[in-house]
Backbone as a printed PyTorch tensor [residue, N CA C, xyz], in Angstrom:
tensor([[[ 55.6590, -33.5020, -14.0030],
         [ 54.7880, -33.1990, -12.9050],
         [ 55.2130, -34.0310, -11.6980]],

        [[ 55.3190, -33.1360, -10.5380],
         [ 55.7210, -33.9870,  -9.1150],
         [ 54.7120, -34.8380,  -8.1770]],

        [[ 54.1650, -35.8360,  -7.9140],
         [ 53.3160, -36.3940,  -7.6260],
         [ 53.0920, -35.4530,  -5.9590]],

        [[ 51.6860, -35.3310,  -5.6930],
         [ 51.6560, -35.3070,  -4.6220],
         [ 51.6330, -36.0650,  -3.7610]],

        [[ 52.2700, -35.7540,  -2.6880],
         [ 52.2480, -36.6040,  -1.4990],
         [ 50.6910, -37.4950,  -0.9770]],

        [[ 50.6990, -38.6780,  -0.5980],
         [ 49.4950, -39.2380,  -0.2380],
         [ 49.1400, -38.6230,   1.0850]],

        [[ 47.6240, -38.5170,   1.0940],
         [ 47.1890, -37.8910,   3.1260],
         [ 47.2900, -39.4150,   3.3720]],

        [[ 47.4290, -38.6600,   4.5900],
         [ 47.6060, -39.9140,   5.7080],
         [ 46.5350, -40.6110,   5.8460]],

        [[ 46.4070, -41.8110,   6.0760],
         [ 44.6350, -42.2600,   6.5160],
         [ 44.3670, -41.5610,   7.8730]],

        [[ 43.3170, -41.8140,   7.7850],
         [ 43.1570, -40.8970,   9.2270],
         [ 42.4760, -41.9140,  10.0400]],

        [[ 42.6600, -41.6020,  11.2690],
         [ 42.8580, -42.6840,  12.7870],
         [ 41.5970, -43.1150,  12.8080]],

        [[ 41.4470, -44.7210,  12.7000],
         [ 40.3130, -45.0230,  13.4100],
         [ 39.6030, -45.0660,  14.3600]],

        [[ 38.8000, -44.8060,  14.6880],
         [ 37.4840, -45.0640,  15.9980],
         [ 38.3310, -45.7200,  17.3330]],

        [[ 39.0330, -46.9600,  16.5730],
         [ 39.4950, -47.1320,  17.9860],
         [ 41.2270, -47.0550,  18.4100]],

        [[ 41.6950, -46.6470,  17.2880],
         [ 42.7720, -45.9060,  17.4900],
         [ 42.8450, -44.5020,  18.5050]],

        [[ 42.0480, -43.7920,  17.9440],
         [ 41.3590, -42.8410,  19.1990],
         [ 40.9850, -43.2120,  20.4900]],

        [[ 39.9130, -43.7120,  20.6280],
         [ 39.7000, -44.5280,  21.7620],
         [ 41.1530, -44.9150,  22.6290]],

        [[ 41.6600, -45.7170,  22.0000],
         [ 43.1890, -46.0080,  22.5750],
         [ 43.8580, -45.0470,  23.2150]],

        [[ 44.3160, -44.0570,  22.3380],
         [ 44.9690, -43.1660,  22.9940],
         [ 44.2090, -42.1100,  23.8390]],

        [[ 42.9450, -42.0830,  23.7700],
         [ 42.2210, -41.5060,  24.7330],
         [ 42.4840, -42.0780,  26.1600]],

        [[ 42.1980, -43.7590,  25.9430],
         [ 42.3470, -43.9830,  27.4960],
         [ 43.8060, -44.2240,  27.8950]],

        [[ 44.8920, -44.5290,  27.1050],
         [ 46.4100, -44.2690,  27.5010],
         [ 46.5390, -42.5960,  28.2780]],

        [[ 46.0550, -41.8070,  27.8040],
         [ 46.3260, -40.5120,  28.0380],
         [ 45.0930, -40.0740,  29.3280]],

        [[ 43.7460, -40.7220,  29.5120],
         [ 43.4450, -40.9300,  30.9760],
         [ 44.1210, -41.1800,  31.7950]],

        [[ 44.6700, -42.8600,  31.3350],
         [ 45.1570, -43.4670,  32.7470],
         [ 46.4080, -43.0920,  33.0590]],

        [[ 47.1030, -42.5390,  32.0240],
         [ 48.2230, -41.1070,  32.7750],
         [ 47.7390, -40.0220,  33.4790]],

        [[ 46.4860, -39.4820,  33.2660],
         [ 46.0670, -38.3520,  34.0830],
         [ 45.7960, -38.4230,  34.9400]],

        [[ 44.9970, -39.8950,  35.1410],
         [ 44.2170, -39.9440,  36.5800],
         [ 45.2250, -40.9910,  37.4460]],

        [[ 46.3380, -41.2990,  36.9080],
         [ 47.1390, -42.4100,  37.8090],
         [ 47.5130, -41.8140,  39.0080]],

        [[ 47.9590, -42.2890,  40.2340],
         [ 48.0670, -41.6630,  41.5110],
         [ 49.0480, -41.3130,  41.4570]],

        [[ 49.6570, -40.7460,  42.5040],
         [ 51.2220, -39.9980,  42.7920],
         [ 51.7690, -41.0880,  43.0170]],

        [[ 51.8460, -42.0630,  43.9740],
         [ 52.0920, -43.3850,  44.2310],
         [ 52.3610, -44.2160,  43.1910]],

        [[ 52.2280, -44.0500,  42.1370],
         [ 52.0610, -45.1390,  41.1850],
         [ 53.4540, -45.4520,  40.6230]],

        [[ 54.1610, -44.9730,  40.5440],
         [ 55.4850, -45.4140,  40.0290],
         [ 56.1790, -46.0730,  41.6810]],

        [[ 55.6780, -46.5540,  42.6740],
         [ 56.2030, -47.2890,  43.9350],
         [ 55.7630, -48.4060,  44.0070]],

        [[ 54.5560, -48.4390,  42.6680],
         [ 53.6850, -49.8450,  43.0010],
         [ 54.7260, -50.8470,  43.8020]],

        [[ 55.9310, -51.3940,  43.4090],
         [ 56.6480, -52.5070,  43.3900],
         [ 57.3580, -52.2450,  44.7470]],

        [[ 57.2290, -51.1140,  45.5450],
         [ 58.2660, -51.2500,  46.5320],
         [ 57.0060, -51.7550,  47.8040]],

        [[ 57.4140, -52.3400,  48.7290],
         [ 56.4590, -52.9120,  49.6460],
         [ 55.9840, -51.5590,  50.9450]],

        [[ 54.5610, -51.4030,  51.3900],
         [ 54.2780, -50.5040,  52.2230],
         [ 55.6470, -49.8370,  53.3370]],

        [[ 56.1250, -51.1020,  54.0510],
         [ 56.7960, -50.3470,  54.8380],
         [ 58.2190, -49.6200,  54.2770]],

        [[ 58.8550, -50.4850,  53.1370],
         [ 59.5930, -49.6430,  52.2720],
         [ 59.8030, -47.9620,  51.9340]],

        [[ 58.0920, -47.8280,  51.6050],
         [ 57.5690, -46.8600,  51.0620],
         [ 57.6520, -45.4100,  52.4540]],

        [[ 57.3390, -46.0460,  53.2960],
         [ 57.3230, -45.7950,  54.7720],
         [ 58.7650, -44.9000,  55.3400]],

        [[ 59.4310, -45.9810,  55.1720],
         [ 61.1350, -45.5930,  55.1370],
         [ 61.5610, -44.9040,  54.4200]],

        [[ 60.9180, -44.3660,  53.3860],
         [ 61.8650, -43.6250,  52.3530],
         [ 61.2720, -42.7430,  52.3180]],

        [[ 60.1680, -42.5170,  52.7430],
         [ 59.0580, -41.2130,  53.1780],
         [ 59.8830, -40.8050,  54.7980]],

        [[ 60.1720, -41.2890,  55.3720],
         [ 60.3560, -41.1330,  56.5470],
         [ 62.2740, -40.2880,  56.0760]],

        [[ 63.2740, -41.1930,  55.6590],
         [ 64.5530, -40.3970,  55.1690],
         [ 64.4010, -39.5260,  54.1290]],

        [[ 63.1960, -39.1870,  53.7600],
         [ 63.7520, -37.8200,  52.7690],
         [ 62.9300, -36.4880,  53.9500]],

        [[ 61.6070, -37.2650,  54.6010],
         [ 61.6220, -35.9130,  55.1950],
         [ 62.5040, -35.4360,  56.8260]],

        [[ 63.2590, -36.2720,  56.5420],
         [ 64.2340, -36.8540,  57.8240],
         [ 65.5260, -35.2840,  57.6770]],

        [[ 65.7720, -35.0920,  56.4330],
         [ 67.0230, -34.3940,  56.0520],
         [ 66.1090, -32.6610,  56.7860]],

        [[ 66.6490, -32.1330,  57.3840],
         [ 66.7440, -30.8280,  58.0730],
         [ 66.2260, -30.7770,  59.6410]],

        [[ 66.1980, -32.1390,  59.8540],
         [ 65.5620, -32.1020,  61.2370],
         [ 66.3330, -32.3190,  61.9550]],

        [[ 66.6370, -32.1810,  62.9840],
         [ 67.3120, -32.3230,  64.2510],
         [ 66.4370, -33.1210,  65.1390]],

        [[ 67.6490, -33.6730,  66.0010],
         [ 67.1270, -34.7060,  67.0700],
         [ 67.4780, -36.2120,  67.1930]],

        [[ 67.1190, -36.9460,  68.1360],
         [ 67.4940, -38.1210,  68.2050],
         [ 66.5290, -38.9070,  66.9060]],

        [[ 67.4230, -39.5340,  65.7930],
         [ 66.9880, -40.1960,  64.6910],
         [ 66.1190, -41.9480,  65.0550]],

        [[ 66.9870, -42.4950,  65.6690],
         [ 66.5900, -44.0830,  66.4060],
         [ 65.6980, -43.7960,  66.9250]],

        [[ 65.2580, -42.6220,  67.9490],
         [ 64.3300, -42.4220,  68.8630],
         [ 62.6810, -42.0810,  68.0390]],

        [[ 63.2800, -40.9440,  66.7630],
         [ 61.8980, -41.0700,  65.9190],
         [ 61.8990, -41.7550,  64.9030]],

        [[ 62.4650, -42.6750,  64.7550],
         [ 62.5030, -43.9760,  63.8320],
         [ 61.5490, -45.1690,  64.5460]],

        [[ 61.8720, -45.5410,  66.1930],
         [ 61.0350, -46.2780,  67.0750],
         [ 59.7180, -45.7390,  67.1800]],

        [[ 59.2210, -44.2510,  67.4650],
         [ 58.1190, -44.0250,  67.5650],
         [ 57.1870, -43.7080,  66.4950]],

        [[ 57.6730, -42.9190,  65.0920],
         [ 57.4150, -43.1230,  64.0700],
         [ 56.7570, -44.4100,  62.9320]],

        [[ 57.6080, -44.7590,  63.1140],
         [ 57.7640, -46.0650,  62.5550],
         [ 57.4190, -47.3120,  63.0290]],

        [[ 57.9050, -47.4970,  64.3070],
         [ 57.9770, -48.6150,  64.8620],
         [ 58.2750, -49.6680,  64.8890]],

        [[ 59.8310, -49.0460,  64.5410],
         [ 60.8430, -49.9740,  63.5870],
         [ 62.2230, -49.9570,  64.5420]],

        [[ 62.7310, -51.2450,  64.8450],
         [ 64.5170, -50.8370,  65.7090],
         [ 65.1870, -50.4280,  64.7840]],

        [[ 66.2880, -50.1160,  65.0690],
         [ 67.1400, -49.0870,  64.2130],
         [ 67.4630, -49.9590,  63.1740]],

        [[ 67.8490, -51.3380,  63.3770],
         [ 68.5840, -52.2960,  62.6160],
         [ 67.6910, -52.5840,  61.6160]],

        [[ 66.3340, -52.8790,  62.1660],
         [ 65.4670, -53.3670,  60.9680],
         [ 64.9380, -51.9030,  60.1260]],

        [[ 65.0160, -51.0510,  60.2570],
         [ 64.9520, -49.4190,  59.8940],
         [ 66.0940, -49.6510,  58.9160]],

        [[ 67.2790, -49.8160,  59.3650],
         [ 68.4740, -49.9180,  57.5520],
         [ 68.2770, -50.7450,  56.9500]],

        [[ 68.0020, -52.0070,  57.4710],
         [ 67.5460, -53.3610,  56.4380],
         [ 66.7610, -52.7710,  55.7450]],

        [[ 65.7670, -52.4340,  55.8980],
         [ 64.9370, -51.7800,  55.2940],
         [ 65.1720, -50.7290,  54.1380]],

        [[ 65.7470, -50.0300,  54.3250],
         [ 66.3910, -48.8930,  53.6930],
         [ 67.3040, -48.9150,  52.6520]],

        [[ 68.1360, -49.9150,  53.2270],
         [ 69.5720, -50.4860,  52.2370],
         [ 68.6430, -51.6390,  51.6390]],

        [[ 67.8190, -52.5020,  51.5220],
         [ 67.5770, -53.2260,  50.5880],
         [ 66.2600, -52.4820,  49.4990]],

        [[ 65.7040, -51.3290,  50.3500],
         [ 64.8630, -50.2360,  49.2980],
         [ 65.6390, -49.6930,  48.0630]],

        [[ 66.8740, -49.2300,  48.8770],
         [ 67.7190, -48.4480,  48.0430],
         [ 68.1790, -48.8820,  46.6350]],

        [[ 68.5370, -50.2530,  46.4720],
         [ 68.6580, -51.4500,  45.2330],
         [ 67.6040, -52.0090,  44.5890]],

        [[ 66.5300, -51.0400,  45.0890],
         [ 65.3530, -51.5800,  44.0980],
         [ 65.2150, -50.5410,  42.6790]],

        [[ 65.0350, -51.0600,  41.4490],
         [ 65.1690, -49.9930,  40.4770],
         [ 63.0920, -49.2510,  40.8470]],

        [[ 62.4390, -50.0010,  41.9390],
         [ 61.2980, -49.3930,  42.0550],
         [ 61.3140, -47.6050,  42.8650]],

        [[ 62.7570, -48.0690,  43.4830],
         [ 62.6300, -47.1080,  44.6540],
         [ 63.7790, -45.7400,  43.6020]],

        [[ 64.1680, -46.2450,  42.8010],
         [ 65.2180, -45.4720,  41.7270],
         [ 64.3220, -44.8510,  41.0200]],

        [[ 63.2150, -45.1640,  40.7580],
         [ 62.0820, -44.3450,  39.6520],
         [ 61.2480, -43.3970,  40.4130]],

        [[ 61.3270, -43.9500,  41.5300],
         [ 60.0190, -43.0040,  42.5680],
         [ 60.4640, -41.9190,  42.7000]],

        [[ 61.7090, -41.5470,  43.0970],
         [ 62.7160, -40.8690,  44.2560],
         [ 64.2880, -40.9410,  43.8450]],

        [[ 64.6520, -40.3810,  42.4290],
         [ 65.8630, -40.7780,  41.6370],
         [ 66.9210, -39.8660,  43.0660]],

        [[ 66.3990, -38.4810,  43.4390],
         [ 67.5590, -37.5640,  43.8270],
         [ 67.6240, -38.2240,  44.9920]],

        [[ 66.9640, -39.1400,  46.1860],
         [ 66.8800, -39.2740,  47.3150],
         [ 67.6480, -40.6860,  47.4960]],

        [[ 67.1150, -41.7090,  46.5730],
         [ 68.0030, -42.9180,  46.4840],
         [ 69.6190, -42.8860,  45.7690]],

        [[ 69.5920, -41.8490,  44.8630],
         [ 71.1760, -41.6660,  44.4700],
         [ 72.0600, -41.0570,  45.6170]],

        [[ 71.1750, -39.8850,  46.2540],
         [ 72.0940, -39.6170,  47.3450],
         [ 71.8640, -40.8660,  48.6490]],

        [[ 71.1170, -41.4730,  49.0900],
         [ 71.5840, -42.3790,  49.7900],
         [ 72.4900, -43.4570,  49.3590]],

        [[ 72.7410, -43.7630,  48.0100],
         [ 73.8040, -44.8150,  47.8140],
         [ 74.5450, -44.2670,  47.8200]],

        [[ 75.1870, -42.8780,  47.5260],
         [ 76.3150, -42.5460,  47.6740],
         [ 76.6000, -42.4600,  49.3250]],

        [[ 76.1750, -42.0930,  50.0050],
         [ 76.3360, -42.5140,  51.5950],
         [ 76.6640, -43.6580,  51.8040]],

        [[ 76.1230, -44.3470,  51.4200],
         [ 76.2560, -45.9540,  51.4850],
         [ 77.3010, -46.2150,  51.1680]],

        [[ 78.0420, -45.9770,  49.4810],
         [ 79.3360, -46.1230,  49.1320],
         [ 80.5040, -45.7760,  49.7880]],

        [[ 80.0460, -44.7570,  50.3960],
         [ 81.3830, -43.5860,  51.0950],
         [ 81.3980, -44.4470,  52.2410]],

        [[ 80.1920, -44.7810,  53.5030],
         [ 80.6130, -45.3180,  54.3380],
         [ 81.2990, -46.5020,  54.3400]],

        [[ 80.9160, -47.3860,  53.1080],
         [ 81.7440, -48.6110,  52.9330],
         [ 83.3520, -48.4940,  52.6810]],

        [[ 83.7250, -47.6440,  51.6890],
         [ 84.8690, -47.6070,  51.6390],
         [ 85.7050, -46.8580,  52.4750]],

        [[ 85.2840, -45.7520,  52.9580],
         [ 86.1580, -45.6780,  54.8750],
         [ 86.0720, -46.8440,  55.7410]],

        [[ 84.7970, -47.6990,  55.7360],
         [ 84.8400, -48.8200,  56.8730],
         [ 85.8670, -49.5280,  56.3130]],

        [[ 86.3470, -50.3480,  55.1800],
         [ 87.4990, -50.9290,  53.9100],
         [ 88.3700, -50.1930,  54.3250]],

        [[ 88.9210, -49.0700,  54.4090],
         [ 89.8790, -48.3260,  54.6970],
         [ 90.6270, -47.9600,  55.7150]],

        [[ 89.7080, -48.4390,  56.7610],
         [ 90.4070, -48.2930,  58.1820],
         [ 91.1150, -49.3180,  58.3360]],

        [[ 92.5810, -49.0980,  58.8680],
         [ 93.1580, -50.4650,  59.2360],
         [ 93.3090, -49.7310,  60.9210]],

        [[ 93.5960, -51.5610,  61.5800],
         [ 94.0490, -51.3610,  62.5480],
         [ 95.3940, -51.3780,  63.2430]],

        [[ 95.6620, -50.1260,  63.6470],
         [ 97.3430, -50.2610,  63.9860],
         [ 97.9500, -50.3130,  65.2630]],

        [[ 98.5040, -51.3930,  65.7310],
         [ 98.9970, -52.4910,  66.6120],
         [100.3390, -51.8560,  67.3240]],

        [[100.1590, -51.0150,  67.9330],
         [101.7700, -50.4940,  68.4790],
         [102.2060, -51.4030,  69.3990]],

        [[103.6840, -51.9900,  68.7430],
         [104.6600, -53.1750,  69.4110],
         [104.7540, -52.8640,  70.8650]],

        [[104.9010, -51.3540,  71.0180],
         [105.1650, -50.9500,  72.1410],
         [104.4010, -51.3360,  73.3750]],

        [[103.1730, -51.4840,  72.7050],
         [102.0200, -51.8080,  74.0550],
         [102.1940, -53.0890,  74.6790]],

        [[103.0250, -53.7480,  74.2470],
         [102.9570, -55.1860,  74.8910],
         [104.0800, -55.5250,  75.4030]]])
């Protein structure tokens, strides 16, 4: 004779409970919630370059009035968002394609040499 298999115990009171409120506080968590870690104006900037892509126009100009950010502190911003694994979870397609921008421009800027014609002097 083949033994039958044992039932499972079955879930306690607050085993339930548990996964009741794990499976709330996934339902009711905000859209925001996977940015917790990136700082407001971060959040700002990266809201601002993804809905940035199809627009036309002067960029610095609605970066200053937008934002109210100079251009310089607008990439600081941006390029140190971009290396956050907070801003990698929020926004995987938007931060992968900005590092690859990032990469490409670095290695053409690496790539340019400057060439010195003898002749000019």
């Amino acid at each position: 004779m083949i033994p039958s298999p044992s039932p499972e115990p079955a879930a306690s009171p607050s085993d339930a409970a548990g996964a009741a409120a794990a499976e709330s506080t996934r339902a009711t968590a905000p859209a925001g919630a996977a940015v917790m870690g990136l700082t407001d104006a971060e959040r700002r900037v990266l809201d601002f370059e993804r809905d940035w892509i199809g627009r036309g126009g002067a960029k610095e100009a609605a970066i200053r009035s937008e934002l109210g950010l100079t251009s310089a502190r607008y990439h600081q911003l941006l390029h140190s968002a971009i290396d956050r694994p907070d801003a990698l979870a929020a926004d995987p397609l938007l931060v992968r394609r900005l590092q690859r921008l990032r990469t490409a421009r670095t290695r053409a800027r690496a790539a340019r040499t400057f060439r010195i014609d003898p002749t000019d002097s």
